[in-house]
N, C-alpha and C positions, 0 to 999 in steps of 0.2 A: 832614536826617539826624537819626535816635533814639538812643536808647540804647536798648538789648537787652540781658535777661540770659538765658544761655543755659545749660544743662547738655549734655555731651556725654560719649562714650565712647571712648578711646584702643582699638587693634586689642588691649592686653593686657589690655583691660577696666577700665581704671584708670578711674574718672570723675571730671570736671573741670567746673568752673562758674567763669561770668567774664560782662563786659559786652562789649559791643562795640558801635561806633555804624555803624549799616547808612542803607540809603534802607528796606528792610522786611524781614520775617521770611523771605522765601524768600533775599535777601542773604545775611544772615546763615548760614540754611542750605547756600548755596553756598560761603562765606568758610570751613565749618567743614569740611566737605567737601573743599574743598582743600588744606586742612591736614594731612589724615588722621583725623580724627576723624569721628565717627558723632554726629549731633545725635539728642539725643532729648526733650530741651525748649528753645522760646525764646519767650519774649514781651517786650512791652517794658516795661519798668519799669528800675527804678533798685539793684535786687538781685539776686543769681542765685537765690534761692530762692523771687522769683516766679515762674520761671518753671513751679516743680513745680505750677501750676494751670492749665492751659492744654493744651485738646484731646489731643495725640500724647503728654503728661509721663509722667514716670516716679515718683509718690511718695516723696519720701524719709521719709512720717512714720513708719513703721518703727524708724527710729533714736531717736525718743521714747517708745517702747513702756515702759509703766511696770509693775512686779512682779505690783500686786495689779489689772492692769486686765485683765478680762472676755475670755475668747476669743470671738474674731470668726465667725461662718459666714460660709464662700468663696458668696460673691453670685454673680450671675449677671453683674452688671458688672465684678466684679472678678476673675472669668474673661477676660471681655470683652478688659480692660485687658491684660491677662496676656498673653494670645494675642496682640494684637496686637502690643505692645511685643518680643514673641521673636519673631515673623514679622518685625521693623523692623531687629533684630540681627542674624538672620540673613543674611537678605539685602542685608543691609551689609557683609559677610562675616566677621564675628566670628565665632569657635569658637561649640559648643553647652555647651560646658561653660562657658566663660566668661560667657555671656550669660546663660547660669540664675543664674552666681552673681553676675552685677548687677543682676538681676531679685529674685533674695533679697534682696541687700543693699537695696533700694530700695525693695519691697513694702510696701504702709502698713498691710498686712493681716495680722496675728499668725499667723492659721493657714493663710493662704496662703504667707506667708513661709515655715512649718516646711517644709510639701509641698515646697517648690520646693528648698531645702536638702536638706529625703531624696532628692528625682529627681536632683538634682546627685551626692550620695553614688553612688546606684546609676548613673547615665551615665559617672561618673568608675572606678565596679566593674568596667566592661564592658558595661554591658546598652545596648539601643538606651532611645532616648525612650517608645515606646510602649509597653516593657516596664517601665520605670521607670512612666511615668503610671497604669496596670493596676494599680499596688498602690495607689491611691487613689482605690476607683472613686466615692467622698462626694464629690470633688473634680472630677473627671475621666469624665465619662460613658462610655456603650460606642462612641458614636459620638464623641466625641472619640480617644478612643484608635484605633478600626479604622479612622477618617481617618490620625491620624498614621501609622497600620503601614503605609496605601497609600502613603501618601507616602514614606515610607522605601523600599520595595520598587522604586516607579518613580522617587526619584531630587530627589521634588520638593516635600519639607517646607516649603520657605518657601511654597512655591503653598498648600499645604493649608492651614498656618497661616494666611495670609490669606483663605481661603475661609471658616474656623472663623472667624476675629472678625470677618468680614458675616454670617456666621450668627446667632450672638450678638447682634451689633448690631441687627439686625434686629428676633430674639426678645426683644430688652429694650425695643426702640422700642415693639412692642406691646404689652407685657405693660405700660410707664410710661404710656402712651396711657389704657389702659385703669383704671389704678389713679386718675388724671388727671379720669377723666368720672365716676370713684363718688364724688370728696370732697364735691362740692355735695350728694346724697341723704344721706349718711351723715353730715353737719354739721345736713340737717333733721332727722333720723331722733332725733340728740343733742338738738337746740335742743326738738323736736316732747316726746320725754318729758320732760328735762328740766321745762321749762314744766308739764306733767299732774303730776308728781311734786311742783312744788311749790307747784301747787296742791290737791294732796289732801292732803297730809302735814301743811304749813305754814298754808295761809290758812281751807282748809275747817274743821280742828280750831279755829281764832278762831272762825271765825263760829258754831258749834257752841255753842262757849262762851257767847258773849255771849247768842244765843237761848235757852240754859240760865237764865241768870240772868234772863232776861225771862217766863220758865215759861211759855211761848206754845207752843200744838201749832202745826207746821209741814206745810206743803204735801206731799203723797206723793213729788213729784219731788224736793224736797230733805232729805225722811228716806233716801230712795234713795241719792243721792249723798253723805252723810252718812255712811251706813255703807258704802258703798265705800272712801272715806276714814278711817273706824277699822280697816278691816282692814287696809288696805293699809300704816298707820303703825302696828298694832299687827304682825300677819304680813309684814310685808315680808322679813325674811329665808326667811319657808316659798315665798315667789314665785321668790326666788332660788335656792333650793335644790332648787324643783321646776324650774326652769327649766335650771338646771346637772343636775338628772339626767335630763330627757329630751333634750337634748341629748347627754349620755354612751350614754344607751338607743339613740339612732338611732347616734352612732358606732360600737357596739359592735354593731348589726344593718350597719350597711355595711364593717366589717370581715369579715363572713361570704362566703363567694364566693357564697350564693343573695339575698343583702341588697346586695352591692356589683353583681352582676347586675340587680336588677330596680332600685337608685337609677341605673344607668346606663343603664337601657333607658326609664326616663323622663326622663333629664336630655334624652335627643335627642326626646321625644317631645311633651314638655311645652310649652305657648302659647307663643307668643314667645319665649322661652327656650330652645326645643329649636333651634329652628334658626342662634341665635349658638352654641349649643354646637356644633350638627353644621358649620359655616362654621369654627371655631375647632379644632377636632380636623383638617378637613380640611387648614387650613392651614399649622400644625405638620407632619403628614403629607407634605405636597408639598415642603416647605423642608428636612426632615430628610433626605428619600431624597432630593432632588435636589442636597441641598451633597454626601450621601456619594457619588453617579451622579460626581459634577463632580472628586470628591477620589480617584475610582479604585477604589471600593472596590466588587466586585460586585453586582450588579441583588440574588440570592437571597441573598447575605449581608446587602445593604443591608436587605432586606425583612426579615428577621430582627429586625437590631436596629432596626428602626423601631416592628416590632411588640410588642417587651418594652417601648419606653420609652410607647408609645400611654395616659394613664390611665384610659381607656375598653373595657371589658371586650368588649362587642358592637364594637367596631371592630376592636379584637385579636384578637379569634377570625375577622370577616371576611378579617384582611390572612391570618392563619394559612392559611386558604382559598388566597387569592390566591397566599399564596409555594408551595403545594403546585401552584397551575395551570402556573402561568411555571417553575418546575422540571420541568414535562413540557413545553414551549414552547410555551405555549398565545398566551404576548405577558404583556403590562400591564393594558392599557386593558379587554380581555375581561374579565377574571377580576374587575376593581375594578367591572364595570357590573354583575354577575351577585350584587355583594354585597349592593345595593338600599340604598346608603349614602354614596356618592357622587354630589355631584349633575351634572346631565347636564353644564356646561360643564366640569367640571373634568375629564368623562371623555373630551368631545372634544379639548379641547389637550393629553391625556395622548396621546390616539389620533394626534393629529399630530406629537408628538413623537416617538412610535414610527416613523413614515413616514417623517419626514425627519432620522431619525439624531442628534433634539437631546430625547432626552427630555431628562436634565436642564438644559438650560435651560426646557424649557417647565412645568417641575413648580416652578422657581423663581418663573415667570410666575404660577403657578394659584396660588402661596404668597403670592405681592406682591396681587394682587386678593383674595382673601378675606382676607388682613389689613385690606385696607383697607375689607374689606365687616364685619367684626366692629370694627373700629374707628367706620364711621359706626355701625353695630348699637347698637351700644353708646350713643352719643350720645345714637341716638334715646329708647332706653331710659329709659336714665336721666333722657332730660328727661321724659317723661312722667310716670315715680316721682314727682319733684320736684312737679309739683301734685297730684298723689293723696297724698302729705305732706300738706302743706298743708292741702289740704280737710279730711283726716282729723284733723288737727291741731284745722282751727277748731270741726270738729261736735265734738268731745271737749270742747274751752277751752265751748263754746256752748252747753253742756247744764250744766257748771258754771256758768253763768255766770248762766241762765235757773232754775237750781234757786236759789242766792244770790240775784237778785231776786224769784221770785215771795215767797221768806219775807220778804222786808222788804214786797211788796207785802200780802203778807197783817197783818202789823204794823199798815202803816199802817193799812188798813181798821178794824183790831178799836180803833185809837187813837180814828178818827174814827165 
């Protein structure tokens, strides 16, 4: 036997934490259950406010929120949390009102906390959930909310709710994966100029010097390298400032719809690159329409908001195509082969879903394999980056290094 500390919820919402000694946490979870309470954290330790760390918890750091500290943006995890934690209430059978306002109270997240307190206001005004979520669309997407309305309509919010946090879960599994495989490139990328930076700034300016006071003409390669070196420590902020304005110049050309059109129609086009983008948009694609297929909400409406949220201009304008086919009932699978943008497996287990009456599951299928075809993608990538670093790194260090000795080589010569 353990000890367990658990946090739970009484049916009036009241919440309560306390220890208990189980043989394990599903124990525990059963003991609270019989009780009448609704668990919503247990782990084992020797506090109840460890258990707000642990998998299904409910944050309480909310309640430490302090005057002058920084608003939060609502993450995609802390949707995540959100959703789930109210599909858990729910269908525990707590009110809706109730549940939003221990979800408030409990949110560790300032600005999520506010939202859920306004939707509480308007759900307790009269309005459903999904008409309440719609005045937050920063918070609350289009297809979070036309999920929730299906679900209101046929009956089955808690379903949809839990369909929305495997959506999420998923989208955040890939999107952390991915941020996961760039640290190692972007730690060389740091270490790589670092390193070049100080040695033009720092060691090149010494040796400059000391050759100064020896009044010895030096080798072409290391006058070369030398005055790379006064520019870069005398102009280093013009590098800066020309680097922060062509960066702004190319922002402000893919702001334009003819500049965000042709960066889009090479992001798919472009080596290696193009095709984890086109793997990556399609996968998004199939997990979007097929959670909203799965949550009720119709094929032509689904296709709608799949295509505003798509941020790929040539794919938006394809699905656009696509929702004008299937509204004359042309099918799915047609209209998506005719776009020349889909690749062919994804179109046949669309094609079979259509047949055997399970598109969406089979769009969740084509969403789980190309995540996991942009997740290896990605690996490979990046490992590759990773010695093209490097190399590039040492011919850079290797040319300073060969322009530094040939002038001592040349010294010694004129010494001897």
């Amino acid at each position: 036997m353990a000890a367990y500390a658990y946090k739970a919820s009484t049916r009036e919402g009241r919440i309560v934490e306390g220890l208990m000694e189980a043989s394990g946490e599903a124990a525990v979870v059963a003991s609270l259950r019989g009780q009448g309470f609704i668990p919503l954290a247990v782990r084992e330790g020797t506090t109840a406010a460890a258990a707000s760390s642990r998998g299904f918890s409910l944050p309480d750091l909310a309640s430490m929120s302090l005057p002058w500290r920084r608003a939060k943006k609502v993450k995609g995890r802390d949707l995540m949390i959100f959703t789930g934690e109210l599909a858990t209430l729910l269908k525990a059978g707590l009110p809706l009102d109730r549940s939003l306002a221990s979800l408030s109270a409990l949110s560790e997240n300032p600005t999520l906390k506010a939202v859920v307190s306004q939707v509480l206001a308007r759900v307790q005004e009269g309005r459903s959930l999904s008409q309440a979520l719609g005045e937050h669309p920063a918070v609350f997407p289009p297809l979070y909310v036309n999920m929730i309305r299906a679900g209101e309509a046929g009956g089955i919010v808690e379903g949809v709710l839990e369909r929305l946090a495997d959506y999420l879960e998923r989208s955040e599994k890939t999107r952390e994966q991915i941020k996961s495989a760039m640290v190692y490139p972007i730690i060389l990328i740091v270490t790589a100029g670092g390193a070049i930076a100080i040695l033009l700034t720092v060691v090149m300016p010494r040796f400059a010097a000391i050759f100064a006071d020896l009044g010895t003409a030096m080798p072409a390669s290391t006058q070369a390298v030398m005055a790379i070196s006064e520019f870069v420590k005398s102009y280093w902020w013009l590098l800066v400032l020309s680097c922060m304005g062509v960066w702004y110049g190319i922002r402000r050309y893919v702001d334009t719809p003819a500049g965000r059109e042709r960066y889009d129609r090479l992001a798919l086009s472009a080596p290696v690159f193009g095709d984890l983008v086109s793997k990556l948009q399609v996968a998004r694609f199939a997990r979007t329409l097929g959670t909203m297929l799965r949550g009720g909400v119709p094929l032509i409406q689904s296709l709608d908001i799949v295509r505003s949220i798509v941020p790929n201009v040539i794919i938006s304008r394809a699905l656009a195509a696509v929702q004008r086919d299937v509204s004359e009932g042309k099918g799915l699978s047609g209209p998506l082969e005719r776009t020349g943008v889909f690749p062919p497996l994804a179109l046949q287990m669309v094609g079979v879903g259509e047949e055997t009456g399970r598109l969406d599951e089979m769009l969740i299928v084509v969403s789980d394999h190309y995540d996991r075809e942009v997740t290896n993608a990605v690996a490979r990538v990046m490992t590759l980056i990773g010695p093209v670093i490097l190399i590039f790194m040492a011919v850079v260090i290797g040319v300073i290094v060969w322009a530094m000795m040939s002038a001592v080589f040349s010294v010694n010569q004129m010494i001897l």
